[in-house]
Phi, psi and omega in degrees: 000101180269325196209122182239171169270146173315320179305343189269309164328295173298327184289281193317293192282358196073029188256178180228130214280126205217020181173123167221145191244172205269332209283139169252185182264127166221014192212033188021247199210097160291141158286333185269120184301337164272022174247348184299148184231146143351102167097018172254174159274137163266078175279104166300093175253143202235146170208205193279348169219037161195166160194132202260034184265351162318348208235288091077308203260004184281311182319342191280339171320314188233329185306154153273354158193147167258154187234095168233135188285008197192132168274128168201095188113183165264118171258177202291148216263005171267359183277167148284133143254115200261138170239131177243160156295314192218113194276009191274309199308295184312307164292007174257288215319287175334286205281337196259320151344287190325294179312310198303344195264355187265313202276157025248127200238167190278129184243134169243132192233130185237104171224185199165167115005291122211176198090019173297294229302296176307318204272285201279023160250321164328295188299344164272355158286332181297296203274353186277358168290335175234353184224156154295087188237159182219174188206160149359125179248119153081227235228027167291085173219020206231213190288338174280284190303349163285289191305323198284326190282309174336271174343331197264344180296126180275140149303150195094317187308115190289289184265173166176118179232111150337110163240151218231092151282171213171103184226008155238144193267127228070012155285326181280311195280351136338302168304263204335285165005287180331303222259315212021109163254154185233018165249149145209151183254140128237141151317272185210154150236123170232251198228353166329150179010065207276326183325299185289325202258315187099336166169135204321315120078259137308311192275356185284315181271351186273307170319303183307343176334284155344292179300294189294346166278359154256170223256166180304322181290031180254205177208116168258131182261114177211160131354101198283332191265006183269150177298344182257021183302327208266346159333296179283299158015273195312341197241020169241140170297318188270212199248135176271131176228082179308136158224170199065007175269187192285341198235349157335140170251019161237136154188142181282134195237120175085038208282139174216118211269172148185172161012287199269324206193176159199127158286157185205159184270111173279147156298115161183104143026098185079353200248264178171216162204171199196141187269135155293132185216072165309152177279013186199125166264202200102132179293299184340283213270003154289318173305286176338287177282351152286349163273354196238356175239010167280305180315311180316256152004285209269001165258358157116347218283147196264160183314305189315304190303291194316280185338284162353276203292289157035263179299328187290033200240143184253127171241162198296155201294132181116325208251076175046054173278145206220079164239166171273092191228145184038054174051039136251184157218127199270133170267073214269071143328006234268332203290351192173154145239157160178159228308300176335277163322317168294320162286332186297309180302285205311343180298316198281328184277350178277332202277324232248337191308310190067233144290285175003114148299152169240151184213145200232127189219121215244144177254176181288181173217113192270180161082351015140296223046244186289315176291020185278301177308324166291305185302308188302318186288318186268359147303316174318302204298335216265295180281005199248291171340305162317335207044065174292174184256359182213167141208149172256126158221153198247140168109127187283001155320325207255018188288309185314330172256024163255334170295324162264014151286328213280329202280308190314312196223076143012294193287341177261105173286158166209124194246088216289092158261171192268319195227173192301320152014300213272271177003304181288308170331325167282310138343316194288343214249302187262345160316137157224143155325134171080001150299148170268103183258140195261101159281086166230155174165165221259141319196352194251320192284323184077043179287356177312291212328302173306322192258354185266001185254330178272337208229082170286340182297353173282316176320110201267353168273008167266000000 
């Protein structure tokens, strides 16, 4: 959104104009007062250690309108001052406005467990093979960061795939509302943030969200082999589309992993089939990308274009990235955990030994709650199993998942520090040349910190 008329502003939140200024909108709308540019919006949104309406009137120096709950200080008289009741209220009504003026546009509404991030940048490499598309940017996925993804969005945009986060219940349909998708992604429901929801379940049904929000002409996309499949099935008006089963009418053939990537022949039901070659191994991302060559398929994109959009695909920094340095090979996973994700990476980087050793160094995994001490004991029991040759975990969360790496495998030391630092200090102690080494933890642990102290030429701010 570069340029609304104010009026249109004022229309969209339900505000009342209590100051109007000369300026028109041309640079569309930020929440952070150091990003207003000439002709943007200023919205003020407020929270538990800020408040922007405190801001508002420096922003008003260049914005052509502030969106504010509360009048404060002087603002400059070429600004619009919009006053709203509630400016959170205000940024969805704007973005859900907003949407109604894109269309028509193709929408993919995306959540899961894990795997969004990898699944929606795949699926914007598919589609970006036949359409003008855009997706989610860094981690905008929750009640701020939807709307806001909305908002960033041009007329002209053909696709867009949402992806929707969610770790409390009745947050996702706010989202749907926004987004209306007439595609929807699950990922997985696995055990993330069982701390809030309490049991998978819950969280199965806070997801299906996604699935009753869409309209009949629609496609719900899942996992065939996920537990809750028949779940999601039931809780859609549109047509339920499984992928990865044996009988799937998306599915991977021939699969084959190494180092750099892994191929397959895909499958798809009336289509033919065409070999695939990702840029990241791991079963987990085969998985990924049939969700992401199913959306695909059903947006009209031809076999070659997926196949295409596929091997191309950059997935974002953090996500089982795989190089080669100073004669190891780092396996940088940093961006987030959870039981799930966490057994998928050690399965793949075990997969990856060869002559290799592995050694896994490993954080914490948040959001647990009571099931927190058990999921960390059975990551252990999980690496250990593998027969890695060392694992490291920082944090005392994670005591548990060295006592039952310790219990499991004799042969595996494990070795508990306190901050990622201490890690690398160790780490220094057990590396030999020609190890495969594992970076994961949850987005809190900061295991980049380790590996970027062992590996600096990875640090993309060095």
């Amino acid at each position: 959104m570069q340029s609304i008329a104010i009026s249109d502003l004022i229309s969209a939140t339900a505000g009342q104009a209590v100051a109007t200024g000369s300026r028109t909108i041309t640079a569309g709308l930020t929440t952070d007062s150091r990003n207003v540019v000439p002709g943007s919006i200023f919205l003020a949104l407020s929270g538990e250690r800020f408040d922007g309406n405190t801001f508002a009137a420096a922003a008003s120096e260049n914005a052509a309108a502030v969106v504010v709950s509360r009048l404060e200080g002087d603002y400059h008289p070429d600004c619009t001052v919009v006053l709203v009741p509630d400016t959170l209220t205000a940024l969805q009504e704007l973005a859900l406005w907003w949407r109604g003026q894109l269309a028509p546009l193709h929408v993919v509404g995306l959540t899961g467990s894990s795997g969004k991030t990898s699944t929606k940048d795949m699926c914007l490499s598919v589609l970006s093979q036949h359409f003008n598309a855009i997706a989610t940017k860094g981690n905008l996925n929750n009640h701020i960061g939807t709307p806001l993804s909305i908002l960033s969005a041009e007329k002209g945009t053909e696709a867009a795939i949402w992806e929707m986060g969610m770790n409390h219940a009745g947050e996702l349909a706010p989202l749907c509302r926004m987004t209306q998708p007439r595609i929807g992604i699950i990922t997985t429901i696995g055990s993330a943030h069982l701390e809030f929801l309490g049991s998978r379940e819950a969280i199965a049904e806070e997801k299906c969200t996604v699935a009753r929000a869409l309209p009949e002409d629609g496609y719900m996309i899942y996992p065939a082999t996920d537990d809750f499949a028949a779940t999601i099935a039931a809780s859609t008006k549109g047509t339920p589309l499984p992928v990865g089963g044996c009988d799937s009418p998306v599915r991977a053939l021939n699969v084959r992993t190494t180092a750099s990537g892994t191929s397959y022949d895909l499958h798809i039901e009336g289509a033919g089939e065409v070999r695939v070659n990702l840029p990241v191994p791991g079963a987990h991302m085969v998985s990924n990308s049939l969700l992401a060559a199913a959306a695909g398929w059903k947006l009209g994109c031809t076999l070659q274009q997926i196949a295409d959009g596929l091997s191309t695909s950059t997935l974002t920094r953090g996500r089982l990235s795989c190089k080669e340095v100073d004669g190891f090979t780092v396996v940088d996973d940093t961006y987030n955990a959870n039981p799930e994700s966490m057994k998928a990476a050690l399965h793949t980087v075990s997969a990856l030994r060869g002559p290799k050793r592995c050694i896994a160094v490993l954080g914490k995994m948040g959001e647990l709650g009571e099931g927190g001490i058990a999921a960390h004991a059975e990551i252990g029991m999980c690496a250990a199993g593998l027969g890695y040759a060392a694992v490291v975990v920082v944090g005392p969360e994670c005591a548990e998942t060295l006592a039952l790496c310790e219990a499991a495998a004799e042969s595996t030391p494990a070795i508990l520090v306190s901050t990622p630092d201490e890690a690398a200090t160790a780490l220094r102690h057990l590396m030999e040349p020609g190890d495969a080494l594992l970076f994961k933890g949850s987005r809190s642990a900061g295991m980049e910190r380790t590996m970027y102290e062992l590996f600096p030429t990875l640090n993309p701010t060095k």
